[in-house]
MARSELUM-884608 format. One line per 10 residues: number of its first residue (from 1); their letters; for each residue x, y, z of C-alpha. Coordinates in steps of 0.25 Angstrom, whole numbers, always signed. Each point is the difference from the previous one (the first is absolute). Layout:
NUM	a	X,Y,Z | ...
//
This chain:
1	xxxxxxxxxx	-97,+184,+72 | -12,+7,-6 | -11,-5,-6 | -3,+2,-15 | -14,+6,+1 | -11,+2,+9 | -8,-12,+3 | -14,-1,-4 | -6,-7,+12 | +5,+14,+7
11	xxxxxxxxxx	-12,+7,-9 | -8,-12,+4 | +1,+1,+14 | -1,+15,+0 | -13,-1,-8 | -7,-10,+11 | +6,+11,+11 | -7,+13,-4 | -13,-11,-2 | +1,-3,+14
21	xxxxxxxxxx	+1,+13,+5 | -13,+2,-8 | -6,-12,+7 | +4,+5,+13 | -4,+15,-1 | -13,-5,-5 | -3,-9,+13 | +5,+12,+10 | -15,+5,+1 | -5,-14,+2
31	xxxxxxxxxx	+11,-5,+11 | -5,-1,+15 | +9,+8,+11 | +9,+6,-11 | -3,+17,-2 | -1,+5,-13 | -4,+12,-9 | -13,-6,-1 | -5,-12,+7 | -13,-7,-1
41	xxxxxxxxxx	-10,-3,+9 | +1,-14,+1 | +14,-5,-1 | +8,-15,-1 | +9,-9,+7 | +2,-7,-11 | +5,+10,-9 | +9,+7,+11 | +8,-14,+0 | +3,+1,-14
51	xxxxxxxxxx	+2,+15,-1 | +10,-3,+14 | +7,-11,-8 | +2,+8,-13 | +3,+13,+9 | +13,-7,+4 | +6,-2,-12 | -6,+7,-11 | +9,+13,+0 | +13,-8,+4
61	xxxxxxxxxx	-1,-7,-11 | -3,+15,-10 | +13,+5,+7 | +6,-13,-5 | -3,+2,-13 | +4,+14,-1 | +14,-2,+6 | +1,-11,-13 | -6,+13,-9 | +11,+9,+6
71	xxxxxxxxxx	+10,-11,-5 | -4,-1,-14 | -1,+15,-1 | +14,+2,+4 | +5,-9,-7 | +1,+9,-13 | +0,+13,+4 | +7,+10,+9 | -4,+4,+14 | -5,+13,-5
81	xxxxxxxxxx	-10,-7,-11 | -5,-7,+11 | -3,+11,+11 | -7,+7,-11 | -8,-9,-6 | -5,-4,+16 | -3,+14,+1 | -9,-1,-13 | -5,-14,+2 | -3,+2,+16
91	xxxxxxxxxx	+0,+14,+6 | -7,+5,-11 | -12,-11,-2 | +1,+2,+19 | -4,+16,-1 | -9,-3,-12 | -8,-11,+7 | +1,+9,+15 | -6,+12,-8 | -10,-7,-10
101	xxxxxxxxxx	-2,-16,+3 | +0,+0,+15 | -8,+12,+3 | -14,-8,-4 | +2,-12,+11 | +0,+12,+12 | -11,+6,-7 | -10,-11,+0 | +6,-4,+17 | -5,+15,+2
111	xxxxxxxxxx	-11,-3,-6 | -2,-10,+11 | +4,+8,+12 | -12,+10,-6 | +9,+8,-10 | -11,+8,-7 | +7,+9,-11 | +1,-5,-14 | +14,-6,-6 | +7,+12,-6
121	xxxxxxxxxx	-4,+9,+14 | +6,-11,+8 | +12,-1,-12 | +6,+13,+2 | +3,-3,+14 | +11,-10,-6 | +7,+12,-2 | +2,+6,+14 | +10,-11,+2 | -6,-5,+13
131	xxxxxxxxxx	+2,-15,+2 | -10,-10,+1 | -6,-6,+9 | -2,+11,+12 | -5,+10,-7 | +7,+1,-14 | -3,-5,-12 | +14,-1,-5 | +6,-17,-2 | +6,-9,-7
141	xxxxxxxxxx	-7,-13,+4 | +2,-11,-7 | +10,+7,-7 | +10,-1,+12 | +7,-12,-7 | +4,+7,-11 | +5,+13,+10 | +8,-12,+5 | +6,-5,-12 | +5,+13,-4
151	xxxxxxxxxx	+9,+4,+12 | +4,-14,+1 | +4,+0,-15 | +6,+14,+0 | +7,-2,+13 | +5,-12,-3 | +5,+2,-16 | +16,+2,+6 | -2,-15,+6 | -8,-6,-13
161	xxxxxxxxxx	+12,+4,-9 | +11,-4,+7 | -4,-13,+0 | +2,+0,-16 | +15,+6,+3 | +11,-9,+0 | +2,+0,+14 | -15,-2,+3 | +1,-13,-10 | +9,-6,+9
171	xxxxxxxxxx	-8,+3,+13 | -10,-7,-8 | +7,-12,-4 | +4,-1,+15 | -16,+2,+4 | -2,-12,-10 | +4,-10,+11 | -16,+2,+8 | -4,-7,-14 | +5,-11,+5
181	xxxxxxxxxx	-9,-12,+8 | -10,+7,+9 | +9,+13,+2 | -9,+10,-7 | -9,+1,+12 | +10,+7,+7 | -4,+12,-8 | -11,+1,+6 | +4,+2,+17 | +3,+15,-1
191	xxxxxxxxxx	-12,+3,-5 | -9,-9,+13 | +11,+5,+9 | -4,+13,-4 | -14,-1,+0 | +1,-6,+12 | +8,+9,+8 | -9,+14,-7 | -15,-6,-1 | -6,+4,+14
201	xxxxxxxxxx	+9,+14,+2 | -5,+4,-15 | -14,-7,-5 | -2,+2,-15 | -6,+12,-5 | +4,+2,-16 | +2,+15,+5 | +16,+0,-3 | +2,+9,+12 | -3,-9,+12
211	xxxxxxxxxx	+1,-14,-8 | +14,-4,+4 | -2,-15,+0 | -8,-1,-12 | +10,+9,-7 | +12,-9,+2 | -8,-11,+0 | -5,+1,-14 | +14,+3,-2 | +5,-13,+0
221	xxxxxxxxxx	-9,-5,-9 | +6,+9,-11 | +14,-2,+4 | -1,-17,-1 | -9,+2,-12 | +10,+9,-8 | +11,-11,+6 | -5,-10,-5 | -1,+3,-15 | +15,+5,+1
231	xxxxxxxxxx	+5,-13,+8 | -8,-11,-9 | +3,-13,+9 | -9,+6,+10 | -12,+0,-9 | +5,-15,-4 | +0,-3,+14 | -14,+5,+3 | -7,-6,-13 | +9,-15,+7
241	xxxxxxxxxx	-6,+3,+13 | -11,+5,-3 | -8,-13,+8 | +8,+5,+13 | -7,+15,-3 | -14,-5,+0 | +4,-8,+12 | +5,+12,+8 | -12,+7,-5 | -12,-9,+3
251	xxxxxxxxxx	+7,-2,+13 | +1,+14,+5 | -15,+2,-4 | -4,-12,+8 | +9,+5,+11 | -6,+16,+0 | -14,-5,-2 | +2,-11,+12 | +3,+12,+9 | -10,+10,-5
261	xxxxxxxxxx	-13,-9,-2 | +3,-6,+14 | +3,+15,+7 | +13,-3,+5 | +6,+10,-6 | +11,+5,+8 | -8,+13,+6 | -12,-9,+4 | +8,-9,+7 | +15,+5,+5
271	xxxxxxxxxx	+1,+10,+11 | +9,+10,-3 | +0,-6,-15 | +7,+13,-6 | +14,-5,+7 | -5,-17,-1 | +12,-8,-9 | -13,-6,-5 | -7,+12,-6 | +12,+3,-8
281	xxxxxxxxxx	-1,-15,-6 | -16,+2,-3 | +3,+13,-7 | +11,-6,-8 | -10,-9,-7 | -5,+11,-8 | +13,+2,-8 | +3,-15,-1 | -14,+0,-5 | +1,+9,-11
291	xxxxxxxxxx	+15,-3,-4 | -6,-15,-1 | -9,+3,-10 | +8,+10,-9 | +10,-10,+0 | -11,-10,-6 | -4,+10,-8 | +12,+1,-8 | +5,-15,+0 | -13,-5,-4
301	xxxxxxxxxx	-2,+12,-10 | +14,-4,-6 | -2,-14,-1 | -13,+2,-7 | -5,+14,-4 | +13,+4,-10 | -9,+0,-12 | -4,+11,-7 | -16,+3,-6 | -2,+10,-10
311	xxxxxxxxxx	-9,+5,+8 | +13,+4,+8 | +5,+12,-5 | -15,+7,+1 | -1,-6,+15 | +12,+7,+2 | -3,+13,-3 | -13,+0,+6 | +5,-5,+16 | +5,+14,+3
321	xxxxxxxxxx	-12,+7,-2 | -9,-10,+3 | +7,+1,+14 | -1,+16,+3 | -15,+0,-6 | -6,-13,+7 | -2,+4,+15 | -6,+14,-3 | -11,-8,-12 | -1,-10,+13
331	xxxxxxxxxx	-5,+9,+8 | -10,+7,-9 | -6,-12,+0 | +0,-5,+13 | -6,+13,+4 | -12,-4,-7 | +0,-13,+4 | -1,+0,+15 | -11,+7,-2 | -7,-12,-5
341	xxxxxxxxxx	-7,-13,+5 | +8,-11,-6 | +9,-11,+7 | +13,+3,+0 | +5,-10,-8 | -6,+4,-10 | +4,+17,+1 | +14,-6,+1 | +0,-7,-14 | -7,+11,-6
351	xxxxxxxxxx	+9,+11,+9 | +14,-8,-8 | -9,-4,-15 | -4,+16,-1 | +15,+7,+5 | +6,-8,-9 | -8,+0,-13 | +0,+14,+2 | +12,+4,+3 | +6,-7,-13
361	xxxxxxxxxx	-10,+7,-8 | +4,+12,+6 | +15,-3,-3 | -4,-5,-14 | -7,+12,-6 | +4,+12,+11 | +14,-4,+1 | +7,-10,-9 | -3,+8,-14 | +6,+14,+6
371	xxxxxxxxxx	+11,+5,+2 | -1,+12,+11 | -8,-13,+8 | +11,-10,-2 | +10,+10,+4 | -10,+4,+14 | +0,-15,+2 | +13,-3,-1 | +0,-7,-13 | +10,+0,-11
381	xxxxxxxxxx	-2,+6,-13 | -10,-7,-10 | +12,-1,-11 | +10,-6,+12 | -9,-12,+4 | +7,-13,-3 | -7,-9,-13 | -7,-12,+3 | +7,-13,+0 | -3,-14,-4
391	xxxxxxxxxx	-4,-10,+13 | +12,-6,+4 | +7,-7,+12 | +12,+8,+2 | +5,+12,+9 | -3,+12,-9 | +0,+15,+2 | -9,+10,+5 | +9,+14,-2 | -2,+11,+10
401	xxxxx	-12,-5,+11 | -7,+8,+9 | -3,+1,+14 | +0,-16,-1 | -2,+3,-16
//
């Protein structure tokens, strides 16, 4: 029932994610109607379309990833290996980054709202705790995914591993029937039915505490994600139909975008929309959206990314940081350039060229050659990293990942 090794268009994929969210934090200051830490003064429509399109689908798809990482992790160690190694690899790397990465990215939106002290005056004010944004200067931003990640792995370690026991094989040999035809889509109803039934009572807010839709919501992600490395007909049937996915997925953009571009969006047009069938249906776009192109994702990633580079081992190792240290070097930057006269193409080339070239600097001579930094970041140690391999076209092994690495 199991696979051998972990797939290498899963680092692929992964890789192309954190990228995206890289491309869509650097448009957040540029994008028209959305609110953001730091906005500029002239904005686009343009750019709010693609950041909508890729907001839909982007952190479904890390989820994803990280219920397959949950599989191969417990796949050779024990349940309390794996709760510890979460505790290094996540919470430490979360209350490192809430403490020392984030803190930068309120400064520079005080700064903004007419904040007039100097960094380290406005720093010590991390530590009375208070949360941000009314007030406080305590958060996590963008680092809620990995807040996420933790209590879904922790929480859900008891479930992982029975799914390697002898009577969780043959409920899997048993699940292995939605492999079959076009079956496999019926994973994905719980997780529209619940989006669906949650969204309006509990909008998204990354806080944990009021973000119950979200919270399950993501959840689903993980749980098909870690199903279908331990069930491999379902990853079979989504690399087979991989056609129907991008059908369901252009589809259900051209469907959302008819309603939004043309304001018939339930509330513009439905009295009494909040108890209308029909909102419930427009609402349920949304999830078919993003399953859609995860789906894709993964069945045109294993038709056509499962080779490795040897560039991928170093790739590897640097996503994880890259992700925790790219939204706070974003917003340096776009602090500064807001300020200027430039079109706004160009700020956002220059916004997404300069986070990244200097994010990976900073990962290649801050972090990747010390220890106490790989162990703040969430790195393994130097001597455990895996040697390179030679190119080749086969399902290989990438021991122990993070976060989605």
């Amino acid at each position: 029932m199991q696979p051998a090794n972990r797939q290498t268009y899963l680092d692929w994929l992964r890789i192309l994610a954190i990228l995206g969210v890289l491309v869509f934090h650097s448009g957040m200051a540029y994008v028209a109607e959305e609110s953001w830490h730091i906005k500029n003064k002239e904005t686009s429509h343009l750019l709010l379309e693609f950041n909508y399109w890729l907001s839909r689908f982007r952190m479904p798809l890390l989820f994803f990833i990280s219920g397959t990482v949950a599989f191969f992790m417990l796949k050779n160690k024990s349940a309390k290996t794996f709760i510890g190694l979460r505790f290094r690899r996540l919470l430490i790397p979360l209350l490192f980054g809430m403490l020392v990465v984030v803190p930068p990215q309120i400064y520079v939106e005080r700064l903004t709202q007419g904040y007039q002290g100097n960094y380290w005056q406005f720093w010590a004010t991390v530590f009375e705790f208070k949360p941000y944004p009314i007030g406080g200067s305590f958060s996590w931003h963008h680092l809620w995914f990995i807040l996420y990640l933790f209590i879904y792995d922790v929480l859900f370690t008891p479930v992982f591993k029975w799914t390697f026991s002898e009577r969780g094989q043959r409920v899997m040999q048993k699940l292995s029937v939605l492999g079959r035809g076009q079956r496999v889509y019926w994973l994905i109803v719980p997780g529209i039915v619940l989006y669906t039934s949650l969204v309006l009572q509990f909008p998204g807010t990354n806080d944990l505490i009021h973000d119950w839709c979200n919270v399950f919501y993501w959840l689903q992600f993980l749980l098909v994600g870690f199903g279908c490395m331990a069930i491999p007909t379902l990853v079979e049937s989504l690399e087979r139909n991989r056609r129907i996915s991008l059908t369901f997925a252009f589809l259900s953009m051209v469907a959302i975008n008819y309603f939004r571009w043309n304001s018939l969006e339930p509330w513009d047009t439905i009295p009494n929309w909040g108890q209308d069938w029909r909102t419930y249906a427009f609402l349920a776009l949304t999830p078919i959206m993003a399953w859609s192109w995860v789906l894709t994702a993964i069945g045109y990633g294993k038709r056509y990314l499962n080779r490795r580079h040897r560039a991928m081992d170093y790739l590897n190792q640097a996503v994880y940081p890259f992700y925790i240290l790219h939204q706070t070097v974003m917003l340096v930057f776009v602090y500064y350039f807001v300020q200027i006269e430039e079109t706004i193409g160009m700020k956002y080339v220059f916004t997404i060229g300069a986070t990244f070239f200097v994010s990976m600097l900073i990962y290649q001579v801050l972090i990747r050659p010390f220890g106490v930094m790989r162990f703040l970041f969430g790195m393994k140690p130097a001597d455990k990293q895996p040697k390179r391999q030679e190119s080749r076209p086969a399902p290989s092994v990438t021991p122990d990942p993070v976060l989605v690495n």
